[in-house]
Every structure is written in structure tokens, then in C-alpha cells.
C-alpha positions, 0 to 999 in steps of 0.5 A, a space after each residue: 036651417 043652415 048647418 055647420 060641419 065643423 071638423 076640429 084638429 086642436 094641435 095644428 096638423 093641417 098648417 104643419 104638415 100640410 102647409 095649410 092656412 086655417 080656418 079652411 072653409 067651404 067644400 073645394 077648399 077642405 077637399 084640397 087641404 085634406 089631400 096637402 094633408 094626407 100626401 104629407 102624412 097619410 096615417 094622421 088621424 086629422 085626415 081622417 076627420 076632414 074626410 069624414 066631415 066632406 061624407 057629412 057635408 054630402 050626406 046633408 046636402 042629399 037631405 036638401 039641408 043648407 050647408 057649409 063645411 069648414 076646418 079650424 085648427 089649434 097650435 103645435 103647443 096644445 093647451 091655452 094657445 091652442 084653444 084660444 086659436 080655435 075659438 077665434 077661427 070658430 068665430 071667423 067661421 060663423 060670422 061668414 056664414 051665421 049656421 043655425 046648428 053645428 055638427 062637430 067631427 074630431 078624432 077624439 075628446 081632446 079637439 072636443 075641449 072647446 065644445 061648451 064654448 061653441 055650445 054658447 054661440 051656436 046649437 050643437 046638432 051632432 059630434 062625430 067621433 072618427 076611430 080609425 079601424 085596424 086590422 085585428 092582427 099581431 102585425 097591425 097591434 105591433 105597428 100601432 104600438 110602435 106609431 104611439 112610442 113615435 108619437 112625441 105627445 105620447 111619449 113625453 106624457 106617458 113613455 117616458 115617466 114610465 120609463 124612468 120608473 122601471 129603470 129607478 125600479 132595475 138600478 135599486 134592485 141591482 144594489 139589493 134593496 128589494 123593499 125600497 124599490 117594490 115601494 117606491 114603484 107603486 108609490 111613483 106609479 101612483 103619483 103618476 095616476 094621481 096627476 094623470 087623474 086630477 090633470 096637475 099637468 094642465 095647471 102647473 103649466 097654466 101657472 108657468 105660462 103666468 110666469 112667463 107672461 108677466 116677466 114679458 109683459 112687465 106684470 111685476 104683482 102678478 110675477 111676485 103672486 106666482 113666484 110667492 106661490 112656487 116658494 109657498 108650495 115648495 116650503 110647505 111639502 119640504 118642512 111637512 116632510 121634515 116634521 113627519 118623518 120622525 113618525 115611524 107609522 106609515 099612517 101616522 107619517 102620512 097623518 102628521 104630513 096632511 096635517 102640516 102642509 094643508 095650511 102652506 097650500 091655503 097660503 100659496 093660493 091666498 098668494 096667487 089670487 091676490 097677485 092675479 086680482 092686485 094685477 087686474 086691478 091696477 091695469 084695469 083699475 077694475 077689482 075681479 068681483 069673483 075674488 071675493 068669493 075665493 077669499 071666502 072659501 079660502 076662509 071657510 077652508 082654514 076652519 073646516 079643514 082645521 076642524 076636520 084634522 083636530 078631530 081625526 087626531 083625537 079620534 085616530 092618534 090620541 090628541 086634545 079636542 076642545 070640543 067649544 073651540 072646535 065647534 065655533 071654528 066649525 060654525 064660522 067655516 060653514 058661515 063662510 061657505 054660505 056667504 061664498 055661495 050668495 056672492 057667487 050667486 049675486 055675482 052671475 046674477 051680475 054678469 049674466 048666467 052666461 059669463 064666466 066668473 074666474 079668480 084667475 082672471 
């Protein structure tokens, strides 16, 4: 059985710190990246994983295992780009040498993002997780701290939010207003959970790197679907804020706002999938069988979703609840989602269970 050692550096320290050309293959090669590596920066956590990787390589050799080690690596600019890098040197890789099973060494779960797509082509073995030890003592909790503040992908994503909300935090309690600043902290604080939490970060990027994509390659549908979408979006929270700002109640305040911009939100992503699916069709002349499936739910979205808050306003603030009306929108949403179900099911079914439908592309 032939086996891969397959270490993973998803931001491209190796090429650039080290200098060094991927996908790196074999056990001389890995060897004399891992020293560019390590003589460049000694404390990056990448070294720390090939060298792992070259202990795996000679511990399944004494085993009389065939084997082969090899190092692919992302972009600086981890996200689309990065993956997509990855899989295409993982590619690369198996072709030359065709393993059987796959043993995969990284730092952390962001390198181990690309895992369900080398699960498709290859049985994963092994994941090899490398945590570097540190001294337990106050030098060494110091010195680690003060490494993450100089981290530049730790500080842009988390240093820095919160160092503006601590000094949005000091300057309103300068001017006095106690109140304000106590809840502005924990509501900013929250919304920084929040978007930590549901990875909102990864998707307004996703959206923006469309944008940009289709202004350079002249894919004007698309650009107008995203652009519509922003002004949607930013419409929808500005008049829901509008009207739910004469509530005094924070509960009702914060009833009233859901109950507006839910509706925008629907909107911006009927934009969106119709920009993207318009797009495909009219370079590919081909329509995305999954957009079908979007529009549905999009549907069955509006009825539930119109249900729900005409009830929670009758039962929470005292509002008119048509009980015949309700309950038809009820049945027609729940109608919708099961349709959106069996197209889904008829389009895997179509494409593979392997395929990935997706409305975005």
C-alpha cells in the first residue's frame, strides 16, 4: 500500500520566507526546504510541521510501508486563492505518485480546510496535528503574547477590533456618558462574537472578491447582481433602524427591526442568485440546475418567515393575526420547502452524489 505524507502550509510560508518552489516532493527535497525555512524564521510553526512530516516519512518506512512525502502550500492571501492553490498541487502530487492513502500533517484547522476535498480523491490514513511546546513560565506566556500581537493575521482579525472598542469604550467614558459606553461595549463585543461565530468575514470577502472579478473580467450581470445585493442589504438595515427607533422598548426596538429587514435580506439574495445564475448562463449558455432550489427556498422563506413574526406580533405585542391567512402562508411555505427538497434530490441524483451543487456558481 502506497502512502502520502502530506504536510500542508495554507498561507505560503515556505515560498515566502523560504524561497521555495511548491509542491516540494520527495524526502531530500522537503529536507532542504525545511532548512531555507527554518534559517529565514526559525519560530514559524510550518517548519515545525514538514519536520514532523520527514519523522512520519521514517517511521513508515521502518514499517516497510511505500512512501512518499510531499509539502503543498496555499497563498499569502489565505482564502479562495489559497485553497485553490492547494488542491491544484495536491493534484500534482498524486498524479506522480498515485498513494493509496493519505497521512496529513498541519499546524492547525485552518490548513486542514481542504480535507473533505482530498478525502474525494484519496482515503485519509492519519491527521497529524504539530503544537509546539513552550515553557511553562512567565518569560515564555510573555513572549508568546507579544509573537501573536506581531502576527499580522492576529492582529488584523482580532488586535485590532478590539483595540477600537476599548478606546470607543475610554473616550465616551472621558465625556461621562457611563450608560452609552458600558452598552455600546458589550453590544460591539457581541457583534464581534457574532461575526467570529458565523464567519461573516469569509463571506463579505467572498462577495467582494465577485466584485472584483467581474468589473476585471467584464462580467457585467454578475457585477450589477452584487452591486444590487450591497445596496439591498444597506437599504433594508438603514429604513429598519428608521422605523424601529421610535420604540422605546429595547424588545420591541429590536422586534420591530427583525420584522423590517428580513424582507430586504430575501431580496438582496434573490438578487444575487439571479446575477450569478443570468452570469453562468449567458457565458456557458448553460442554467445552474441548483438555482432552482434557491429560488424555492427563497419562497418558502418569505411565507414561514412572514408567519412566524405575524405570530410572535400577536402573541408578544398585541397585533391582528388572520389565523386563515396565516395558516395558508404557513402551508404554501412548508409546500415549497418540500418541493426544494426533491429538486435537490433529483439534482445530486443528476450530478452525482460526489458533485457539489452550489447557487453560487
Amino acid at each position: 500500500m502506497k502512502t502520502l505524507i502530506l504536510c500542508v502550509d495554507r498561507d505560503d510560508d515556505l515560498g515566502e520566507k523560504g524561497k521555495v518552489t511548491s509542491p516540494v516532493i520527495g524526502r531530500k527535497h522537503n529536507l532542504k526546504a525545511v532548512i531555507a525555512l527554518g534559517i529565514e524564521d526559525p519560530e514559524d510553526s510550518d517548519a515545525n510541521v514538514m519536520l514532523m512530516g520527514l519523522k512520519l516519512f521514517n517511521k513508515y518506512r521502518e514499517m516497510g510501508r511505500e512512501v512518499e512525502i510531499a509539502t503543498i502550500c496555499g497563498d499569502k492571501m489565505v482564502g479562495v486563492q489559497s485553497d485553490a492553490n492547494l488542491i491544484r498541487q495536491f493534484y500534482a502530487v498524486i498524479e506522480q505518485f498515485a498513494p493509496d492513502t493519505v497521512v496529513l500533517v498541519s499546524d492547525g484547522a485552518e490548513d486542514e480546510v481542504i480535507l473533505p476535498l482530498i478525502s474525494q480523491k484519496v482515503q485519509i490514513e492519519h491527521i497529524a496535528r504539530v503544537v509546539v511546546k513552550q515553557q511553562q513560565n512567565l518569560e515564555s506566556t510573555y513572549y508568546i503574547i507579544m509573537s501573536a500581537f506581531k502576527n499580522p493575521k492576529i492582529g488584523k482579525k482580532i488586535i485590532v477590533p478590539l483595540s477600537l472598542m476599548f478606546i470607543m469604550w475610554g473616550v465616551l467614558m472621558i465625556l461621562g456618558r457611563w450608560e452609552i459606553s458600558i452598552g455600546l461595549m458589550i453590544t460591539a463585543l457581541a457583534t464581534f462574537l457574532m461575526v467570529k461565530a458565523l464567519n461573516v468575514e469569509e463571506q463579505v470577502s467572498r462577495v467582494f472578491d465577485d466584485t472584483r472579478d467581474a468589473l476585471r473580467t467584464r462580467r457585467y450581470l454578475l457585477f450589477a447582481g452584487v452591486f444590487l445585493t450591497l445596496i439591498l442589504v444597506l437599504t433594508g438595515f438603514v429604513i429598519s433602524f428608521l422605523d424601529a427607533r421610535r420604540e422605546e422598548d429595547v424588545i420591541r426596538f429590536i422586534f420591530e427591526f427583525l420584522d423590517s429587514v428580513w424582507i430586504w435580506i430575501i431580496l438582496a439574495a434573490l438578487s444575487y442568485t439571479m446575477g450569478s445564475s443570468l452570469d453562468t448562463y449567458i457565458r456557458t449558455n448553460r442554467f445552474i440546475r441548483s438555482t432552482w432550489v434557491m429560488l424555492l427556498s427563497l419562497a418558502a422563506i418569505y411565507f414561514i418567515a412572514s408567519t412566524a413574526f405575524n405570530f410572535i406580533g400577536f402573541i408578544g405585542f398585541d397585533r391582528n393575526f388572520d389565523y386563515t391567512e396565516n395558516l395558508i402562508f404557513m402551508f404554501i411555505g412548508v409546500f415549497l420547502l418540500i418541493v426544494g427538497g426533491i429538486v435537490y434530490t433529483y439534482n445530486r441524483t443528476k450530478t452525482g452524489s460526489k458533485g457539489r451543487n452550489s447557487w453560487l456558481r
